[in-house]
N, C-alpha and C positions, 0 to 999 in steps of 0.2 A: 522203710524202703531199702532193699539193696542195693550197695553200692557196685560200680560199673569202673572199669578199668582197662584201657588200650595199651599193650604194651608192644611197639613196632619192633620190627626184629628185619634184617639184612646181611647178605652176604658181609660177612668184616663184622660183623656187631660182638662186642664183646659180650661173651657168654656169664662171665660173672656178674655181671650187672644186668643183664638180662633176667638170667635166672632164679638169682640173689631175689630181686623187686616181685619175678612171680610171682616165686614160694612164698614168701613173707606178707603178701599183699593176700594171698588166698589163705592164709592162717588166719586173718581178720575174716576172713566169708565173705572177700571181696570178689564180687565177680570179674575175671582176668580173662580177657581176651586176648590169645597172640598173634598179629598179624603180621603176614611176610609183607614186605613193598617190592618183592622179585614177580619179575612176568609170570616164572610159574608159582602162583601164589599159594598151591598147597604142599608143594615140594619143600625138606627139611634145607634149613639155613645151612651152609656152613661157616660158623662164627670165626673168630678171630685166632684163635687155638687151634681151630679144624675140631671141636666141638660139632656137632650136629642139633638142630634145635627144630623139632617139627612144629610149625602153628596151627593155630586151631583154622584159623580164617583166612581169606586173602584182601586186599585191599577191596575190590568190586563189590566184596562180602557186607564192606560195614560200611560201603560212602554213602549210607542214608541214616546210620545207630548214632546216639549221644553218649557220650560215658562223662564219668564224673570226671575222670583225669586221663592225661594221654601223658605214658611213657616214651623216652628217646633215650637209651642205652645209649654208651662211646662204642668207642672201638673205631681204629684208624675210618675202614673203607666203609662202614656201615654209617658212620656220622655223614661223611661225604653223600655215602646213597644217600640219605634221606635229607640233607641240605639241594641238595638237587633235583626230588622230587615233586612236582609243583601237586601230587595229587595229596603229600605228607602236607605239604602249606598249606591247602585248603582244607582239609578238615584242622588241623593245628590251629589254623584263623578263626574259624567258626568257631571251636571250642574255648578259644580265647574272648570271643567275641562274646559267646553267652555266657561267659561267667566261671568257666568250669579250670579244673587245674592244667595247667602242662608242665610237664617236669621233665628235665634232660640231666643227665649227668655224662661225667668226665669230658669226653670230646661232643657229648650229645648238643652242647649249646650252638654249636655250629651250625644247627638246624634253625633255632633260634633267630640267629642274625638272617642268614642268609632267607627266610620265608617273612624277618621283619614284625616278630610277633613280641607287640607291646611294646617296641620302641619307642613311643609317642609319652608314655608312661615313667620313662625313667626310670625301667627295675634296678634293682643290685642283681647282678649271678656270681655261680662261682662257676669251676669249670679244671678239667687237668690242669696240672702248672705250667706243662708247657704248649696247651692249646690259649693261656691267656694272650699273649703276645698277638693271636690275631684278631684282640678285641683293645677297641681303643678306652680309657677308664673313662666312664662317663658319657660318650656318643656311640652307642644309643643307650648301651648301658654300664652302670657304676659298678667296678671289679668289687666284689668282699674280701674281707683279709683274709689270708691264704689259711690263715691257722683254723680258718671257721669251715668246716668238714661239709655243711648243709647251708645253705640258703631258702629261706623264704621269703619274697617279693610281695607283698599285696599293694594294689591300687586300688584306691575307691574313687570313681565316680558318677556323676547323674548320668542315667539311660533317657531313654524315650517317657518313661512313667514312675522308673523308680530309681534311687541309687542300686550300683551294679558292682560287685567287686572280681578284681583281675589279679589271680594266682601264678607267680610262674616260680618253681621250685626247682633248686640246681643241687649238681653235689660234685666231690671231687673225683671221684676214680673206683676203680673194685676195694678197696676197702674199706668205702666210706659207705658202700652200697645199702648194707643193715640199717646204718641209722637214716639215712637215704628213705629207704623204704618204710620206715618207722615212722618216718617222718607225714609221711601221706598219709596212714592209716590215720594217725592222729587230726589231722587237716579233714580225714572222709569220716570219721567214725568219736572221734574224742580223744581223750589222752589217757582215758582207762583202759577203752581200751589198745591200744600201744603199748601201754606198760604189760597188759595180758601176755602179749603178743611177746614183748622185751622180755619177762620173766621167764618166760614158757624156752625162748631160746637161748638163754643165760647169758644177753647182752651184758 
């Protein structure tokens, strides 16, 4: 079956880590869907650089689609968008809820806190160095050592009928973004292919 991928995109979103997670994610034959959270939702982003980023979709487009994982790029004013977007919380919930990935990097976590996703869970994240400061270590979640580039969090508990596990995957900043992204394919696809994926780009 193929895999499915939401990668949110916002005025202010940092284009490296945007686009870095794309590319690399569709190298795997992962299917990447980019969605703006601006009103005009098929008009092109302007990222963080003044990059331009066209999406494929707009939010109205996918609030009924599942993917296996949902992207949150940083980037100062694009973390903020989407930390304040209650329509990026509700699906972020839902797909937390049923089991599926969310992964934020650099400033991305801020979306994290602020929509309250998996707090209850006690993940570890990582997050910029210096967006740590606006998370407390351990309420609601436990900071990783800064040296660790990637974070993967899982929670396992009992559902309604069965056990259910809860993914949330962080990373530091644009140049953690590669193995960032490496990191998922391995999580949606296995660790061969990853490494495909790593060799192919001379990680």
């Amino acid at each position: 079956m193929t895999k499915t991928a939401l990668v949110f995109i916002a005025n202010g979103s940092e284009e490296i880590e945007a686009v870095t997670t794309i590319d690399v994610l569709r190298r795997a034959e992962i299917e990447v869907d980019v969605v703006s959270i601006e009103k005009s939702g098929h008009d092109a982003v302007k990222c963080s650089r003044n990059v331009r980023v066209l999406p494929d979709k707009s939010l109205d487009d996918i609030k009924n689609t599942q993917y296996d994982v949902i992207v949150i790029p940083g980037g100062n004013d694009g973390s903020k968008a989407m930390a304040n977007s209650s329509e990026v919380g509700q699906i972020l919930t839902k797909h937390y809820q049923d089991g599926k990935i969310v992964a934020a990097i650099c400033a991305g976590p801020r979306a994290l806190l602020s929509h309250k996703i998996g707090v209850d869970h006690k993940h570890t994240i990582t997050c910029y160095p210096s967006v740590r400061k606006e998370f407390t270590d351990g309420e609601p979640y436990k900071l990783d050592n800064p040296d660790n580039p990637v974070c993967h969090s899982r929670h396992t508990g009992k559902g309604d009928t069965e056990e259910k596990e809860h993914h949330l995957v962080t990373s530091q900043g644009p140049g953690t973004t590669m193995v960032f992204a490496l990191k998922l394919i391995e999580l949606l696809k296995g660790k061969d292919e990853a490494t495909k994926v790593k060799d192919g780009l001379l990680v």
